[in-house]
N, C-alpha and C positions, 0 to 999 in steps of 0.2 A: 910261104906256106906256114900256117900255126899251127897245125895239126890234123889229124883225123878224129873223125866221131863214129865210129862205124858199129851195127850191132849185124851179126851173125846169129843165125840160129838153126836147128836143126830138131828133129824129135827123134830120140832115139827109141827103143825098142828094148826097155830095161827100166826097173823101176831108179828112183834117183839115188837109195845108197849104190847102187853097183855101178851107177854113172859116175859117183863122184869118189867112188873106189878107183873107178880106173883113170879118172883126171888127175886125182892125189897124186896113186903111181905114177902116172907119165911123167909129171913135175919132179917125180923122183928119182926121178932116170930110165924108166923102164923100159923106152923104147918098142912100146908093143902096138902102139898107133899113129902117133903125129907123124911119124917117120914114113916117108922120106926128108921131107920138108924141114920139120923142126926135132933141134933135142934139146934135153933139156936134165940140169945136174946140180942137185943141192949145193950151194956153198957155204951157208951155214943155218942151222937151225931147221926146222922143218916147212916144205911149201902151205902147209895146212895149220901152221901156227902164227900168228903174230910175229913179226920181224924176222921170220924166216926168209934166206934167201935161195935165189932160183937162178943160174947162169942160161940161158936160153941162145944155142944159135939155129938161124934159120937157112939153111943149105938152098939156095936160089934154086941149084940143077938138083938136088937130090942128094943125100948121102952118098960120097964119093965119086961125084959127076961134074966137078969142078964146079964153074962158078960161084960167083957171088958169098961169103956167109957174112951175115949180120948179127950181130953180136951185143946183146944187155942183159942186163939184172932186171930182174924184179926181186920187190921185197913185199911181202905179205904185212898189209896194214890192217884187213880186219876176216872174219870167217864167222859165218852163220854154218855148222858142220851140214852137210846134204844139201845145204840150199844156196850159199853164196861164197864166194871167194875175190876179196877185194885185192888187188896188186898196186904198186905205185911202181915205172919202171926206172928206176936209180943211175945207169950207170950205161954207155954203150949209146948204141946209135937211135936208140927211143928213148922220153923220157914222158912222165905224164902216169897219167891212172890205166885201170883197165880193170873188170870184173867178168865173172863167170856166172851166173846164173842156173840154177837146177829148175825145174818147177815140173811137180809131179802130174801127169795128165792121166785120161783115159782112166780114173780110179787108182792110178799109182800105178797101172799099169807099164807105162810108156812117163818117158820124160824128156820136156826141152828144154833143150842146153842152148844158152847164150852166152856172146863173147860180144863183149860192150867196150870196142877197143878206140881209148881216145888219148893215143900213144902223137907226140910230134919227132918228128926226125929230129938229130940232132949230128953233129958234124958233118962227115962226106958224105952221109946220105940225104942230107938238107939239100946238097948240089944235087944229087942225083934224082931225090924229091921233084927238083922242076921239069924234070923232062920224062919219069915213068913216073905210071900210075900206081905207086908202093901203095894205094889204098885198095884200086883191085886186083893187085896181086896178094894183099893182106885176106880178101874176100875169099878168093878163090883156095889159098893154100888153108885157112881155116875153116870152109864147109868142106873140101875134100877131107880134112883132118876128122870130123865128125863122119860122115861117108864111114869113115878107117875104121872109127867108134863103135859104129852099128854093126859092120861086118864084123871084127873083133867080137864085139861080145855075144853075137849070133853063134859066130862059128865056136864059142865059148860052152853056148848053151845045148849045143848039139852032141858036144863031146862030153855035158854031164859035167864038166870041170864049174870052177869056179875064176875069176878075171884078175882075183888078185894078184 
């Protein structure tokens, strides 16, 4: 296996600063959506700047439901603010690029978010690569993650609050 190429997408229900308000956070730690699946904790520098990096494990069962976690960096190689965010993954059991895509729909209304993931396995998940489908299980725990997204910041806008 060389890798995955895989693009995800979703439209969210927010225009693209508050999309990419609340993907910055998450990268920051916040824990207010990818979860249960994934977290995610600056290690140095900021997700949203150049060379910043980002510890990311991804909880196979769920935040504290045993199973599986997998474990890399990314580090931020480039950012268009609102509109792009490019990754390279450094460090752990991916290695390889990956980007984020915003793009404002519906008059800016509404925006979709893509994950352009073409991460390859790298140690004991390369074994484990040949016999699951770590691409659609990559599929599934990142559109449910988006799913997380739109309810989030629905149940955001109802309460008058703001996502930051």
């Amino acid at each position: 296996m060389n890798g995955y190429d895989i693009i995800d997408e979703a439209v969210v229900d927010a225009p693209a600063g508050v999309v990419w308000d609340a993907l910055v956070a998450e990268f920051r730690g916040a824990a207010r959506w990818w979860v249960p699946y994934n977290t995610f904790s600056s290690t140095s520098g900021t997700p949203d700047g150049a060379g910043g990096e980002v510890r990311v494990t991804v909880h196979t069962k769920g935040v504290g439901n045993g199973g599986l976690k997998l474990r890399f960096t990314s580090r931020t190689e480039s950012v268009d603010p609102g509109r792009r965010l490019a990754v390279e993954y450094v460090d752990g059991v991916f290695r390889g690029p990956s980007e984020f895509v915003l793009e404002p729909v519906d008059e800016g209304r509404r925006t979709r978010i893509a994950m352009h993931f073409r991460g390859r396995p790298h140690g004991w998940l390369k074994l484990l690569a040949r016999v699951a489908d770590i691409g659609a299980e990559h599929s599934r725990a990142t559109l449910a993650a988006f799913v997380a997204l739109e309810a989030y910041l629905a149940k955001d806008r109802v309460a008058g609050g703001s996502p930051r």
